[in-house]
N, C-alpha and C positions, 0 to 999 in steps of 0.2 A: 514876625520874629519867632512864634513857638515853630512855624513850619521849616526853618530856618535850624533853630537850633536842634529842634526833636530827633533830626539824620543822626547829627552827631552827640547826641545824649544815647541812641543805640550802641552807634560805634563804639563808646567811651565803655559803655556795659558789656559789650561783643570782647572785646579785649581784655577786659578786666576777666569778664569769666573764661576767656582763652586762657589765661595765663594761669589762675586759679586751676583750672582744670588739668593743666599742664604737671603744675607743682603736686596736685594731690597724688595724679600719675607716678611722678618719680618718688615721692615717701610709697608710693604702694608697692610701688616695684620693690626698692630696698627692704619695707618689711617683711613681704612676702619673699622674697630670695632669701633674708637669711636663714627663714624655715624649711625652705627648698631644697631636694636634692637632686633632683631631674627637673630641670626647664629650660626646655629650647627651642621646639614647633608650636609650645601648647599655650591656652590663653593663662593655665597654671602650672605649678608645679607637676610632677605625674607623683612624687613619693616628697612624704613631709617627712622631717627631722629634729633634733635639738643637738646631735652630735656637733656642730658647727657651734653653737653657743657655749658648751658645755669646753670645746678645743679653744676656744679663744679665751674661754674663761681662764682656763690652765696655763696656755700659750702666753699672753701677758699678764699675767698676773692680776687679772682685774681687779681683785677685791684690795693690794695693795694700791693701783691707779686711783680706784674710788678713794678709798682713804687721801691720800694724796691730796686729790683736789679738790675734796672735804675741809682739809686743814689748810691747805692752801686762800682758797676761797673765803672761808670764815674766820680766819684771819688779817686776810683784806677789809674783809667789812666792817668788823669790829674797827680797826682801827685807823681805816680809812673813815666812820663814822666819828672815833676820839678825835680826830683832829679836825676834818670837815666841817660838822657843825658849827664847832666855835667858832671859828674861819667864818661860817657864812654868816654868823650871828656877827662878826666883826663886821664884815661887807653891808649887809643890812640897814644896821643903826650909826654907824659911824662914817665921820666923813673924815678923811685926810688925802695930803697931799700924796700924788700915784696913788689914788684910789681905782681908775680907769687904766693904769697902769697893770697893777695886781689881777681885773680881771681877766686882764688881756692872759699874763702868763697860766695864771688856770684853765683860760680858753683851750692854750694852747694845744696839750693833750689829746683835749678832748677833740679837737678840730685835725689836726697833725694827722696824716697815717702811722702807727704806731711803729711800723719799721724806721721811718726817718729817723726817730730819737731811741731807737732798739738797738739798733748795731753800734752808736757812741756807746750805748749806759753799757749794752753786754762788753764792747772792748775797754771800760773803766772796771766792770766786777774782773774780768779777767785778770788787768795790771794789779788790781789789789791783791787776787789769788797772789801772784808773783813777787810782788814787793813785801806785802805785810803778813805774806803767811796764812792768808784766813780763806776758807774755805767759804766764797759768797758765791762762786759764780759754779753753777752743777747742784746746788742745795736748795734745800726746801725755802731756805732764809731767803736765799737768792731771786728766787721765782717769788717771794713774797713782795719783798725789796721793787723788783718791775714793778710786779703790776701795782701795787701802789701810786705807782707817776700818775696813769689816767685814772684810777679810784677817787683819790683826794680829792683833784677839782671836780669829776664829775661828782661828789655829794656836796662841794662848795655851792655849784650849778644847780643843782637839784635844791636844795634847802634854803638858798637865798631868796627864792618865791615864798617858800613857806611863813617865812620869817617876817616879810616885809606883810602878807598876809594882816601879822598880829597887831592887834591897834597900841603902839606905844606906853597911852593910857595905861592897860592894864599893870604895866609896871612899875609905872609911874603911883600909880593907886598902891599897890604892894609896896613899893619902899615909903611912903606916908605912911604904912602902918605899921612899919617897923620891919619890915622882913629885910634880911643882909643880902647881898649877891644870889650869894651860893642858894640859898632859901627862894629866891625870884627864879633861880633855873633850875632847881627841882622840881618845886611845889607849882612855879604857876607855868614857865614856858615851856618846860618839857613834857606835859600832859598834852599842851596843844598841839605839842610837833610832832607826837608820837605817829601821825601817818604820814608826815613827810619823811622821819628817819627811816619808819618800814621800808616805802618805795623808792630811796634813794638806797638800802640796804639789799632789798633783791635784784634791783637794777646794778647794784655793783655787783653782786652774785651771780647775775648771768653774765657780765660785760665779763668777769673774771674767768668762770671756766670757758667760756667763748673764745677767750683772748688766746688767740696761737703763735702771733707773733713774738711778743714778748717771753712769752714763758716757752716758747722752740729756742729762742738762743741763749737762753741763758739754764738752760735744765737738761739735765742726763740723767739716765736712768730710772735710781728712783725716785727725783724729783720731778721727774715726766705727771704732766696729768691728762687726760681723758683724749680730749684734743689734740695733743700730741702724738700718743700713741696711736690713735686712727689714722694721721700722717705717717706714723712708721709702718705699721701695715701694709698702708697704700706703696709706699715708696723705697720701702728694706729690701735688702737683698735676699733672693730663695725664690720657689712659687708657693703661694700660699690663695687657699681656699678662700675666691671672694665674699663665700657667704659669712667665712667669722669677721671681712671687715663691717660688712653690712652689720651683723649684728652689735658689733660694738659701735655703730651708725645710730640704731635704733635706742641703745640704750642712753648716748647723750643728746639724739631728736627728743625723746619721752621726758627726761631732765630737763630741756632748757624750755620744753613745751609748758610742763608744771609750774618749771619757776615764772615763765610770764604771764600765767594765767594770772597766779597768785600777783604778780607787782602790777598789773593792769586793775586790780580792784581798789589798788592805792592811789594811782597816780594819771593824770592825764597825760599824753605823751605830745599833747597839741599842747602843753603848758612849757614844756621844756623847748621847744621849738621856737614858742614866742621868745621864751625867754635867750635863749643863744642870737635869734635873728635883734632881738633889741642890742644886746653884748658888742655884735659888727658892727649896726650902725653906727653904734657910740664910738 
């Protein structure tokens, strides 16, 4: 059997590092071009630059894009975290009837390609612009409002492990000793869940500024954030110097690189895998 399987335990590595090798290729290409000014027979550049970072900087407006999807982002989480927790703290410990109901619809999101349910919500924000006067659909609110849909149940998804984690007991032991609600989820379960919030918190943080679907139909201008305007770049009308798209490439690759470093030291991502593949079965 090892002489059997060992062919294809190569092959499985042969491929894995093909592809690997493949990928580091193309971030190398990209970050070395946006420094580039001359590359076209050579294995590098012939003349380095920053005038292409420095043009794109001006050219979009970066520092207003960053902002954007600064507040955009952490806003999601904050408040995708206000509601989510308790939610998952509901799923958790309590049983009622459409309980496997409930997590279907939170699945859903998360499971859905987010354009299926992006062109209804974006043609609802629209009708309301129209009908009721309010300015939801092109707005920062707006783009908050989306992505919100898959934030929520993904920290419902994320935290209902955590939660199920905690041995009952301990709260059971805190209200025998007199502590009220509110005093049991401060003082004893919010201490323990403080790494499940983190990595359901930057896992909404990248799935946020990642998210192009959602926040392309329903944002203009200056509700545009990072993602977006690397699609206008690419696809606006004019010619414009590939090296400032690359560099605006580079700096949300460096972003969403950081942010997963950081949520990989919280969370298992074979944990969230169990947990959705148990979700279908059921």
């Amino acid at each position: 059997m090892r002489l059997v399987a060992r062919p294809i335990v190569w092959v499985v590595w042969a491929l894995l590092a093909f592809f690997f090798v493949n990928l580091a290729g193309i971030v190398f290409s990209v970050v070395v071009n946006s420094f580039g000014d001359d590359w076209f027979s050579t294995w590098l550049p012939k003349a380095w630059t920053l005038h292409y970072w420095v043009d794109a900087w001006h050219l979009y407006d970066l520092a207003t894009v960053l902002r954007v999807t600064l507040v955009v982002s952490l806003a999601v989480v904050v408040i995708a975290a206000l509601v989510g927790v308790p939610a998952a703290y509901v799923l958790a410990r309590r049983e009622f009837p459409g309980k496997r109901l409930v997590m279907l619809v939170f699945l859903l999101p998360v499971m859905v390609p987010p354009i299926a349910y992006g062109i209804p919500l974006a043609t609802a924000m629209y009708k309301f612009n129209t009908l009721l006067h309010l300015e939801i659909a092109h707005s920062v609110a707006g783009v908050i409002l989306a992505n919100l849909v898959p934030a929520i149940p993904f920290v419902v998804l994320t935290m209902t492990p955590f939660i199920e984690q905690i041995d009952p007991k301990v709260e059971a032991a805190a209200r025998m000793c007199g502590a009220s609600t509110r005093r049991i989820f401060t003082r004893v379960l919010f201490p323990l869940l403080i790494p499940g919030v983190l990595a359901a918190s930057i896992l909404v943080l990248v799935r946020t500024i990642g998210m192009f679907e959602l926040t392309y139909l329903v944002s203009s201008g200056p509700s545009e954030t990072l993602v977006v305007k690397i699609y206008d770049s690419m696809s606006g009308a004019g010619i414009r110097a590939q090296q400032q798209t690359d560099a605006m490439a580079v700096v949300y690759l460096a972003t969403m690189l950081v942010l997963l470093v950081i949520a990989l030291r919280f969370v298992n991502p074979t944990q969230l895998v169990t947990r959705v593949a148990e979700e279908r079965e059921k």
